[in-house]
VEXDREN-2710 file (C-alpha; in Angstrom, 1 decimal):
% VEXDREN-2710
k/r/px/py/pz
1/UNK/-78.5/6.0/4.8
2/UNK/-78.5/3.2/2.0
3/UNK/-75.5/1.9/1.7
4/UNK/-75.0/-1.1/-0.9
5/UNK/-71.6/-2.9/-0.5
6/UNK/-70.2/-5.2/-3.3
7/UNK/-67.8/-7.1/-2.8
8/UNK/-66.1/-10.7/-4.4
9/UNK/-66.5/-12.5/-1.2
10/UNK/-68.2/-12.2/2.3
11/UNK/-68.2/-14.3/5.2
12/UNK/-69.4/-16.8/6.4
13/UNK/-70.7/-17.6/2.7
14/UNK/-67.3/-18.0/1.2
15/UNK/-63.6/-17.2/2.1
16/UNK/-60.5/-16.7/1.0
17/UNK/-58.5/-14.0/3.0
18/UNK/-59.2/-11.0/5.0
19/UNK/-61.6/-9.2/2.7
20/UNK/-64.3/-11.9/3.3
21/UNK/-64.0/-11.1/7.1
22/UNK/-64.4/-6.7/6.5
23/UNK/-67.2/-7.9/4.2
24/UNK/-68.8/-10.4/6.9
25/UNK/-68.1/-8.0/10.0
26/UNK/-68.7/-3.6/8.5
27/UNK/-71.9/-4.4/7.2
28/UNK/-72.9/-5.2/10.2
29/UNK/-71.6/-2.7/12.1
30/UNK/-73.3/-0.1/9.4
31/UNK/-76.3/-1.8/10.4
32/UNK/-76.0/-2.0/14.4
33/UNK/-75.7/2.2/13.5
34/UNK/-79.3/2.5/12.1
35/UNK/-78.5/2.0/8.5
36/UNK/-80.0/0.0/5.4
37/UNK/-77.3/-2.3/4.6
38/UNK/-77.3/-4.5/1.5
39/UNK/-74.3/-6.6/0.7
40/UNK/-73.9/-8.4/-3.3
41/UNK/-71.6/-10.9/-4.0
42/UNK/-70.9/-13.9/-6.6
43/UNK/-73.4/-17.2/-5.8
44/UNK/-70.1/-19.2/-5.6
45/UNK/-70.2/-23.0/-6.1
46/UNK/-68.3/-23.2/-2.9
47/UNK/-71.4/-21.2/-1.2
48/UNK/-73.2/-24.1/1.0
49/UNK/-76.3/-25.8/1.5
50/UNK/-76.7/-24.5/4.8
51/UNK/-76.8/-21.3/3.2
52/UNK/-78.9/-21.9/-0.2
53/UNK/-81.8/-23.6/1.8
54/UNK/-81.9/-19.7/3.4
55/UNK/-82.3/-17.8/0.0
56/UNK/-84.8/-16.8/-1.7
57/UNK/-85.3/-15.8/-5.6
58/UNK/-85.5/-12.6/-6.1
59/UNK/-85.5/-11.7/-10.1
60/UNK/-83.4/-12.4/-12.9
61/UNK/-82.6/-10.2/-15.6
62/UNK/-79.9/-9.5/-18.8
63/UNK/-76.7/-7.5/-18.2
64/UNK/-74.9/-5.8/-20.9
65/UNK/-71.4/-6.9/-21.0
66/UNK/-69.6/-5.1/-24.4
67/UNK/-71.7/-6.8/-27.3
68/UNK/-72.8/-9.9/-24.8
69/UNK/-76.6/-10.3/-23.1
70/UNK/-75.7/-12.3/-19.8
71/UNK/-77.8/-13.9/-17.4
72/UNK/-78.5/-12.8/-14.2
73/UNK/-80.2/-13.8/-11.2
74/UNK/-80.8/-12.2/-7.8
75/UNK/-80.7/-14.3/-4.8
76/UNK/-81.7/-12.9/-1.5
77/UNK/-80.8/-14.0/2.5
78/UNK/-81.3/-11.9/5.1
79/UNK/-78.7/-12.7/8.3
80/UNK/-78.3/-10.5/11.7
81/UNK/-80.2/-7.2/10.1
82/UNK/-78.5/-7.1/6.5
83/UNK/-79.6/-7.9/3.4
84/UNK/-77.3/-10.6/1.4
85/UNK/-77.6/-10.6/-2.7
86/UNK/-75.9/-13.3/-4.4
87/UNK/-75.3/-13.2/-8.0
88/UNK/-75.9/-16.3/-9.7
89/UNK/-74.3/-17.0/-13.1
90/UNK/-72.9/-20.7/-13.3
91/UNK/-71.0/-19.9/-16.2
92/UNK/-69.0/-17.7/-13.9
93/UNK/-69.0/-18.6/-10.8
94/UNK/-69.7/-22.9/-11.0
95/UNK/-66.1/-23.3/-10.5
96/UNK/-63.4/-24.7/-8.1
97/UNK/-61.8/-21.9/-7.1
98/UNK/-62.8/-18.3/-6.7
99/UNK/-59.4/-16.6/-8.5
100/UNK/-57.2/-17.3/-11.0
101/UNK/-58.8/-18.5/-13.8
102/UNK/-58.3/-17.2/-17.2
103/UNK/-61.3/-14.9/-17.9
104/UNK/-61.1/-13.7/-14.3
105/UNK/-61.2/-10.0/-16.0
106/UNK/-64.9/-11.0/-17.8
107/UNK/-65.7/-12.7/-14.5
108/UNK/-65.7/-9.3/-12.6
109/UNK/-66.6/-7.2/-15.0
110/UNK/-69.8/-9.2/-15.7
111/UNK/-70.4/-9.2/-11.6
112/UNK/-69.9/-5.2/-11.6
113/UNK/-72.3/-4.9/-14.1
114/UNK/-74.4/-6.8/-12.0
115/UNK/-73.3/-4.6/-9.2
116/UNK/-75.0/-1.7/-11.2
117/UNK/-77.9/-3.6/-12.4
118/UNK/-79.2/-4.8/-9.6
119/UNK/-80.0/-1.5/-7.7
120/UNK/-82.7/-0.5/-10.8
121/UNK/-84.1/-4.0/-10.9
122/UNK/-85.1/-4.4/-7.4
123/UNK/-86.1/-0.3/-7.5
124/UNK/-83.7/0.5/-4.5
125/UNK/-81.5/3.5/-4.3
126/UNK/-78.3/3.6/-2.6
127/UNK/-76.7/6.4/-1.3
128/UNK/-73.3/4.8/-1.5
129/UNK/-72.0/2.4/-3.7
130/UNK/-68.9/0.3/-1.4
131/UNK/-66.3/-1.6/-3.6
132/UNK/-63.6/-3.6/-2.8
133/UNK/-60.3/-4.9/-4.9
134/UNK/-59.9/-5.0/-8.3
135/UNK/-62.8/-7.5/-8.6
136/UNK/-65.5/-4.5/-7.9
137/UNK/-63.1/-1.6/-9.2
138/UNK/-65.4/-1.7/-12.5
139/UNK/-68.4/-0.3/-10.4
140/UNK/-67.5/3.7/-10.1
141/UNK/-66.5/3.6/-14.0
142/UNK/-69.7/2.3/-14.9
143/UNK/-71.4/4.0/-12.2
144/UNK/-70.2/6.9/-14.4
145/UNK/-71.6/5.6/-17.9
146/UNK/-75.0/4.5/-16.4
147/UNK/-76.0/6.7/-13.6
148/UNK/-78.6/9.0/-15.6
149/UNK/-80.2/5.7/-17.1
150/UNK/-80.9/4.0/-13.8
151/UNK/-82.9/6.5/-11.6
152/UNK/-81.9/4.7/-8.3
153/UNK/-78.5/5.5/-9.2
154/UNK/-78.9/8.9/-9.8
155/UNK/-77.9/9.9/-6.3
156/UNK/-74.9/7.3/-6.0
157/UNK/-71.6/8.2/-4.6
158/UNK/-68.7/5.4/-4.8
159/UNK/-66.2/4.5/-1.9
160/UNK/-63.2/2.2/-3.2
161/UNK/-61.5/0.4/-0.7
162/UNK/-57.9/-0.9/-1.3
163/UNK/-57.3/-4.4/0.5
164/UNK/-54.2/-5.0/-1.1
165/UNK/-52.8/-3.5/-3.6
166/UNK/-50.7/-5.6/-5.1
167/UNK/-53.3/-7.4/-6.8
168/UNK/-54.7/-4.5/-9.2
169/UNK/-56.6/-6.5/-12.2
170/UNK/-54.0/-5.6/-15.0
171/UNK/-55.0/-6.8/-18.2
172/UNK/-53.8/-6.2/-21.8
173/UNK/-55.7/-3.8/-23.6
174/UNK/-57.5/-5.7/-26.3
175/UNK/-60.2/-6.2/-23.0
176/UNK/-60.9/-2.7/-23.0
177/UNK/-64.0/-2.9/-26.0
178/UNK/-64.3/-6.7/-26.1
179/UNK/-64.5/-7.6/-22.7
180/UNK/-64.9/-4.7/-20.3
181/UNK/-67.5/-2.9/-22.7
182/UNK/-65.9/0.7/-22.4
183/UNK/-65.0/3.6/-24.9
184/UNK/-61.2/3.7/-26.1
185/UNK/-61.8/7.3/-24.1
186/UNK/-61.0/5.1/-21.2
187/UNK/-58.1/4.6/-22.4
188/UNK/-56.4/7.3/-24.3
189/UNK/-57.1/9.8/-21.8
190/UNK/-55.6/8.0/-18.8
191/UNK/-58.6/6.6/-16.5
192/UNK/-57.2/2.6/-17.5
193/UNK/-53.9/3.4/-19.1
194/UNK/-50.8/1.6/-17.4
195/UNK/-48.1/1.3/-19.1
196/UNK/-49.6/0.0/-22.3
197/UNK/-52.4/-2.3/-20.1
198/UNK/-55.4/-2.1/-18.9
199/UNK/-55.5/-1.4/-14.9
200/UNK/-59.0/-1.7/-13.2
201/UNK/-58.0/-0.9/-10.2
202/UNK/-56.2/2.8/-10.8
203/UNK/-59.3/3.5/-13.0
204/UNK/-61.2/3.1/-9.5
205/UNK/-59.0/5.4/-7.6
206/UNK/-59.8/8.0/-10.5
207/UNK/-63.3/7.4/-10.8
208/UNK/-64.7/7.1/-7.3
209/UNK/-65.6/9.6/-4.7
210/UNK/-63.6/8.6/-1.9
211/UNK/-60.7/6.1/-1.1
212/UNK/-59.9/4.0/1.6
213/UNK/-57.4/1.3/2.9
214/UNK/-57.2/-0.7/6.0
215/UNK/-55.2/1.1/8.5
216/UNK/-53.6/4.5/8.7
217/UNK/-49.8/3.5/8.3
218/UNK/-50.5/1.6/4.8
219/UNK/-52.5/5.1/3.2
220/UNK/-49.0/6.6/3.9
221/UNK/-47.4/3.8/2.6
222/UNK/-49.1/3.5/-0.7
223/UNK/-47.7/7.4/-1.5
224/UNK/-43.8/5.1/-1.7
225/UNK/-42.9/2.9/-4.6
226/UNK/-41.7/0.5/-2.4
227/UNK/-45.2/-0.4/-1.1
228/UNK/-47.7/1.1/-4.1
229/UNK/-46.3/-1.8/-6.8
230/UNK/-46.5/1.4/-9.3
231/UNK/-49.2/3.2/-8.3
232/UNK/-47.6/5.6/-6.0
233/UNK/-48.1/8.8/-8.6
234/UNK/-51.7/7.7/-9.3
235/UNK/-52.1/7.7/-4.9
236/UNK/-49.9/10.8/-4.7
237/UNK/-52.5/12.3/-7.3
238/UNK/-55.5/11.5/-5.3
239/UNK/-54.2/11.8/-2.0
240/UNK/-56.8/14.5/-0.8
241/UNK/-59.1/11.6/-1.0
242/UNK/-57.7/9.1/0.2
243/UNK/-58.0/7.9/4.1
244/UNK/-56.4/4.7/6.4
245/UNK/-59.1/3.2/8.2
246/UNK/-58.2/0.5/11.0
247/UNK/-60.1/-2.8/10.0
248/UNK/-61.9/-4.3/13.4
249/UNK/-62.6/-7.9/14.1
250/UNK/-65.8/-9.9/15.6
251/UNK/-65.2/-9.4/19.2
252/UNK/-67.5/-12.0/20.2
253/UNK/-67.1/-14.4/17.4
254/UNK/-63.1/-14.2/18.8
255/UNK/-63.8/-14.0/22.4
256/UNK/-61.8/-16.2/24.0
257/UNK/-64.3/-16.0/27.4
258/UNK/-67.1/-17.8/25.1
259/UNK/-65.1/-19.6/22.1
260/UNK/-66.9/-23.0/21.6
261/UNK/-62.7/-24.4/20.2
262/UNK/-61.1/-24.1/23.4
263/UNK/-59.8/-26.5/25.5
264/UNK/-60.9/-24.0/28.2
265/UNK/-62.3/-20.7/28.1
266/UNK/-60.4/-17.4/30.3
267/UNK/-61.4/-14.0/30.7
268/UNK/-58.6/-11.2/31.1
269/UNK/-59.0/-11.1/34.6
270/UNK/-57.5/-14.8/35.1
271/UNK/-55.8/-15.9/31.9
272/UNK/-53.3/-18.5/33.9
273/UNK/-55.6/-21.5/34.2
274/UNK/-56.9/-20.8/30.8
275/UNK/-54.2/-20.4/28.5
276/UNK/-52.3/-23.4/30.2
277/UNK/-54.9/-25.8/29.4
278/UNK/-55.2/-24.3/25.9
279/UNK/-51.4/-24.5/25.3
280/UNK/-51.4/-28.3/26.3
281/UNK/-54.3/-28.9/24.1
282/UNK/-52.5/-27.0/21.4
283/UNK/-49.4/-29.4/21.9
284/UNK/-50.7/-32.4/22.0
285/UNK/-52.9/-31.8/19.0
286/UNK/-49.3/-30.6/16.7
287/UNK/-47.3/-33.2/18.2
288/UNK/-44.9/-31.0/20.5
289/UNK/-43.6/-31.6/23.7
290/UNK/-46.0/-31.7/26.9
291/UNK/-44.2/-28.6/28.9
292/UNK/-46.2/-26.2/30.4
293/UNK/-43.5/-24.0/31.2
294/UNK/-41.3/-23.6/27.4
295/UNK/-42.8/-20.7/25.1
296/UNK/-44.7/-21.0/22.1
297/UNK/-43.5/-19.4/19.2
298/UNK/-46.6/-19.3/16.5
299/UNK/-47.4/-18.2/12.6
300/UNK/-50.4/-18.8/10.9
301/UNK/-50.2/-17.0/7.5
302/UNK/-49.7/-17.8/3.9
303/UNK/-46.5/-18.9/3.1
304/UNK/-45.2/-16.3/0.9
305/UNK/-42.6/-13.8/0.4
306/UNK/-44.3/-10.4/1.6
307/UNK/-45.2/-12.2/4.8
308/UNK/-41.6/-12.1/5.8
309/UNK/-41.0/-15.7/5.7
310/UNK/-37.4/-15.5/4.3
311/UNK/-36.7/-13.9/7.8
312/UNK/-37.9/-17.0/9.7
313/UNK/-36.2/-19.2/7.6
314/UNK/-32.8/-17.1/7.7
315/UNK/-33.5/-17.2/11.7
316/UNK/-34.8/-20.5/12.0
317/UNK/-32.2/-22.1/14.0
318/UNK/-31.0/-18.8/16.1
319/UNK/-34.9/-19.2/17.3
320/UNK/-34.6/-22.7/17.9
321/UNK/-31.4/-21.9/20.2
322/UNK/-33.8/-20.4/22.6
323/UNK/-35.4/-22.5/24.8
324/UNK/-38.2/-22.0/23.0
325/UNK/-41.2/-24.4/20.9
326/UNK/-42.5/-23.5/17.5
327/UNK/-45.8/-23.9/15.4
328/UNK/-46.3/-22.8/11.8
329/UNK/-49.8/-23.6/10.5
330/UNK/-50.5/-22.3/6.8
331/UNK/-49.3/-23.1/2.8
332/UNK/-47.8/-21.3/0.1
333/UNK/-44.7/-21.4/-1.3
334/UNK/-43.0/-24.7/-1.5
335/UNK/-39.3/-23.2/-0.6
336/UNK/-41.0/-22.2/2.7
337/UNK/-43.2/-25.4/3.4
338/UNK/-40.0/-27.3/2.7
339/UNK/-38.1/-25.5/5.1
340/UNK/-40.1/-25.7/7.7
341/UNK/-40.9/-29.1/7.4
342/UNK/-37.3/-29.7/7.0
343/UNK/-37.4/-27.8/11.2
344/UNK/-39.8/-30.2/12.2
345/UNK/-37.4/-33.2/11.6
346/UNK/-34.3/-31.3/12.6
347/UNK/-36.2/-30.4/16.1
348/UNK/-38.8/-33.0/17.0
349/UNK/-41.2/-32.4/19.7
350/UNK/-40.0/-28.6/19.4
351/UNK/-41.0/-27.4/15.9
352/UNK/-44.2/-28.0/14.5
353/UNK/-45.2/-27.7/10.6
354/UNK/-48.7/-27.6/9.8
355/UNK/-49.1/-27.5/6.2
356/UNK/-52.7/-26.7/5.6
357/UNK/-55.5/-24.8/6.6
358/UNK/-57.8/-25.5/9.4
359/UNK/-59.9/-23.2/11.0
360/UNK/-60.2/-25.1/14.3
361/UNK/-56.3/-25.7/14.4
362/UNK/-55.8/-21.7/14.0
363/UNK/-57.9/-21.1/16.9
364/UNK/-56.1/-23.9/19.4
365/UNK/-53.3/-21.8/18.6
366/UNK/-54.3/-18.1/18.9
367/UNK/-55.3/-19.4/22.5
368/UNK/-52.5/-21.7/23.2
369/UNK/-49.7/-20.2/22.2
370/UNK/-47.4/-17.5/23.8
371/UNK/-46.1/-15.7/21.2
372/UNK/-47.7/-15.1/18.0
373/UNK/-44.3/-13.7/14.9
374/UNK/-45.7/-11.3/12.0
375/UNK/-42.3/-10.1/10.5
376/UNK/-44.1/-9.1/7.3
377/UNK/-42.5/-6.6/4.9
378/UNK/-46.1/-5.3/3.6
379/UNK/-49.2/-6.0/5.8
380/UNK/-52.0/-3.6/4.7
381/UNK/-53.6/-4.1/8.2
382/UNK/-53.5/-7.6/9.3
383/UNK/-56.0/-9.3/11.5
384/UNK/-53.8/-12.3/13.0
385/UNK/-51.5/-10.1/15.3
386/UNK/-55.4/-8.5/16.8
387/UNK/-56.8/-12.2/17.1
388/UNK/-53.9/-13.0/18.9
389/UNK/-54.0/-10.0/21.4
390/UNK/-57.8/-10.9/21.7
391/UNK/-56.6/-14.6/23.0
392/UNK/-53.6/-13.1/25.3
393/UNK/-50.8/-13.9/23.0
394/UNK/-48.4/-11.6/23.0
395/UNK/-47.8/-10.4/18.9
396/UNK/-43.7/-9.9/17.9
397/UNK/-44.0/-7.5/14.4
398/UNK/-42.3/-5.7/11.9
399/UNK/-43.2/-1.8/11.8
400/UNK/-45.1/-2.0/8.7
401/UNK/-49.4/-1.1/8.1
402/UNK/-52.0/-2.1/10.3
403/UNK/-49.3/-4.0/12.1
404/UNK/-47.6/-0.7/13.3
405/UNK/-51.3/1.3/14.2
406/UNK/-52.1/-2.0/16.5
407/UNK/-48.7/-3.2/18.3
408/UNK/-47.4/-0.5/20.6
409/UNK/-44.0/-1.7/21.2
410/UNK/-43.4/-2.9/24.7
411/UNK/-41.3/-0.2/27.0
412/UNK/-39.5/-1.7/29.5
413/UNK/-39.3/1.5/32.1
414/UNK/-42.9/2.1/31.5
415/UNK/-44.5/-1.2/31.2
416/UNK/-46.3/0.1/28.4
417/UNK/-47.0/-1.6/25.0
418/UNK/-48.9/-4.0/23.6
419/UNK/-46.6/-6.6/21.9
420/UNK/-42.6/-6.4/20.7
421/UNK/-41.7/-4.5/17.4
422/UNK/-38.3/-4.4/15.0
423/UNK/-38.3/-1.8/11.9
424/UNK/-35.8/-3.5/9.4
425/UNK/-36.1/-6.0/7.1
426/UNK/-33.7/-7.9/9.0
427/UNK/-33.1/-11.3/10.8
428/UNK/-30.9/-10.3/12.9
429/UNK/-33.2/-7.3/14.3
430/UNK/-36.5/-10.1/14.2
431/UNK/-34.1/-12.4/16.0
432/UNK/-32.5/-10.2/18.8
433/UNK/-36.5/-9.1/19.6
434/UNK/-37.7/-12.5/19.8
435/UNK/-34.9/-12.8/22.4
436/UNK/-36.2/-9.9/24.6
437/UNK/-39.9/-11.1/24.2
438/UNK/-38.7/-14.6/25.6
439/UNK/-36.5/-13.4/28.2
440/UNK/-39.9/-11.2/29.4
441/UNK/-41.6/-14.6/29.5
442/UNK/-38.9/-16.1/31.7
443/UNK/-37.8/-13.6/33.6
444/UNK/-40.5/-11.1/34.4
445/UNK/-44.5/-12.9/34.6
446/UNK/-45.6/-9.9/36.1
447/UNK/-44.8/-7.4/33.2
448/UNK/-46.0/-10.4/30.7
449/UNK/-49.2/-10.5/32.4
450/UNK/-49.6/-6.6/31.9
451/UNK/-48.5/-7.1/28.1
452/UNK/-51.8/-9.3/27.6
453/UNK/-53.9/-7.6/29.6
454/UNK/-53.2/-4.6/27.2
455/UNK/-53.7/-6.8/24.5
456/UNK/-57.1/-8.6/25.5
457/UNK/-59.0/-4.9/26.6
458/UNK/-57.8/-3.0/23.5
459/UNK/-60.9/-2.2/21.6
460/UNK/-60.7/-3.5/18.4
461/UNK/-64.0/-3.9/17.4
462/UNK/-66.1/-2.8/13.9
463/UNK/-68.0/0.2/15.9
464/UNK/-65.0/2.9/15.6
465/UNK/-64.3/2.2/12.0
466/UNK/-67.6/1.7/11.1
467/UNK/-68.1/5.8/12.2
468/UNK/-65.5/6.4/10.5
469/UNK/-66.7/4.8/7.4
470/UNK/-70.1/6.8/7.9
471/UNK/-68.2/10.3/8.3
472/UNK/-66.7/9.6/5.0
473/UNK/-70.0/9.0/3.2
474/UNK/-72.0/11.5/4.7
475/UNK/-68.8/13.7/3.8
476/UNK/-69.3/12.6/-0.3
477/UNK/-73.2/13.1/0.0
478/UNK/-72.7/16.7/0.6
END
């Protein structure tokens, strides 16, 4: 099968969040399975050297964009069996950032044109068309106005995959003619109309073939107002095809037997020696006290209000009653950076506030700390709390998304579980959880020990969803 998968960022190339890592990690997995895999994305000015020096020109070309002849030119790397095409416009993409610039709406509509382009100019025909957020969700409507002029599209199918939902590319609807290059049609039949605006991503629920999202617990989710940010009856509508698939991580990219950023390396079957000389690393590097035998409370996240941060901050100093020590390493919103810096002072050599982002730093502590705290009140599926299993840190989560379908909640007459879970939106119920999961540690090593050992053999590699992802386009080819 050809499967072409577009997305508005990719690792390693160029990050920002969790849908660079699916777009780094199920291509290659589609691959592993036998599979012609080509993955296009924006030639960011954030993209490397390392990784420019590795491409090679392919073609340029003119998209249509309403009544505007763009440039376009194909670059093309080839990395671990897939085929990389980067889409270079410096107009659009020569910038600082990747989001949040004021013709972010032209931006990704001119990169989904591309999207559709690129197949006819390069005379290859995919079987499926993959998209991803409301950066791609332009590619099925289009699909639908140019699939009889480009003959390699005329067998095309479209899978949309929601990441994230509460980012849906609403725009006013003076973009409609001007700046997406679509028919009022669009519009006054109900494809883009939402509530008076423009809303990419709920024409790409209508228009594609298939829908997915990241674990099984958000696709039930998303059918609630509470979690669908006003799409619910739009969901609800095209439930029958709509499906929760689990995203996977790199298992040997996060292995912590092989991990090149550990103090020391461990396997499951002997953790101990391990894990103590990464949590001594881990606090000497964050400046907490040297004590091999205090807990570890960790977050690495963005600071932000659907993480569940008010929680922790409600909490803060019933968690730092417990005989307990506490990292936080990520940024966001400066209510919670202050608080937590404001911890750090209040509980020297206890409480830790990293304010940044470091890639090295978030590995030191998947593997050195004890306890890793997602109380989000929306995670779609999450890949910290898996990391952190990966590394034998035990995960304490809310009951929400891909959080739920990976933490089995620890059963105490069993021995069962996988991690520690709470349902509310509370404090209190985060709190009083957090006190069982450090009483465990304390009281019970044996029963801890079993905890990560569940944790580290799960299998939560790209294979399983990747055949998933395979059923459901061989299902929309027939």
């Amino acid at each position: 099968m050809k499967i072409l998968f577009a997305s508005s960022e990719v690792a390693p190339f160029i990050k920002t969040g969790g849908l660079a890592d699916v777009a780094g990690s199920l291509p290659q997995a589609l691959a592993e399975a036998g599979h012609e895999v080509k993955v296009i994305l924006p030639l960011y000015e954030g993209i490397g050297e390392e990784w420019r020096a590795q491409m090679t020109f392919r073609s340029y070309f003119n998209v249509t964009l309403a009544w505007r002849q763009v440039y376009c030119g194909i670059f093309e790397l080839e990395r671990e069996g897939v085929t990389y095409w980067f889409v270079d416009n410096e107009y659009y993409f020569k910038r600082w950032q990747l989001y949040g610039h004021f013709d972010d709406c032209e931006r990704f509509a001119y990169f989904s044109r591309a999207v559709i382009e690129t197949p006819g100019q390069l005379d290859w025909a995919p079987d499926v068309i993959h998209c991803n957020d409301w950066q791609t969700a332009l590619v099925p409507i289009y699909l639908l106005e140019e699939q009889y002029r480009i003959p390699q599209l005329s067998g095309a199918k479209t899978v949309f995959t929601i990441h994230n939902i509460e980012y849906q590319g609403r725009y006013g609807d003076q973009v409609l003619q001007d700046v997406v290059g679509l028919s009022k049609s669009y519009f006054n039949e109900g494809m883009l109309a939402y509530h008076g605006d423009v809303n990419l991503m709920k024409g790409a629920i209508m228009a594609s073939n298939f829908v997915t999202t990241v674990s099984p617990t958000y696709a039930q989710e998303l059918r609630t107002p509470f979690y669908a940010h006003g799409l619910d009856g739009v969901i609800n509508q095209q439930s029958g095809k709509l499906e929760g698939i689990l995203n996977g991580i790199d298992t040997k990219l996060y292995d912590p037997a092989t991990n090149p950023g550990l103090a020391a390396n461990f396997t499951v079957k002997a953790p101990e020696k391990g894990k103590a000389a990464c949590k001594l690393a881990l606090q000497q590097a964050v400046g907490l006290q040297e004590n091999p035998d205090v807990p570890i409370i960790a977050c690495i996240s963005r600071l932000v209000g659907h993480k569940g941060f008010s929680l922790v901050t409600d909490a803060i100093h019933d968690i730092m009653d417990m005989n307990v020590q506490m990292v936080v390493l990520g940024t966001g919103d400066w209510r919670y950076e202050e608080a937590f810096r404001h911890a750090q002072r209040l509980h020297p050599g206890r409480f830790a506030a990293q304010i940044t982002y470091s890639a090295p730093l978030s590995t030191m502590i998947y593997a050195g700390a004890d306890l890793f705290l997602m109380p989000s009140v929306s995670e779609p599926c999450g890949l910290s709390q898996i990391i952190a299993m990966r590394f034998g840190t035990i995960p304490v989560v809310r009951e929400t998304g891909g959080l739920k379908d990976t933490v089995t909640p620890y059963n105490k007459f069993t021995s069962e579980g996988r991690g520690f879970t709470f349902a509310n939106i509370n404090a209190g119920d985060m709190t009083w959880v957090l006190r069982e999961a450090v009483e465990l540690y304390y009281n019970d090593k044996k029963a801890w020990r079993g905890l990560q050992k569940a944790g580290m053999t799960a299998d939560f590699s790209w294979a399983n969803s990747a055949k998933q992802y395979l059923d459901i386009y061989q299902r929309i080819q027939g």
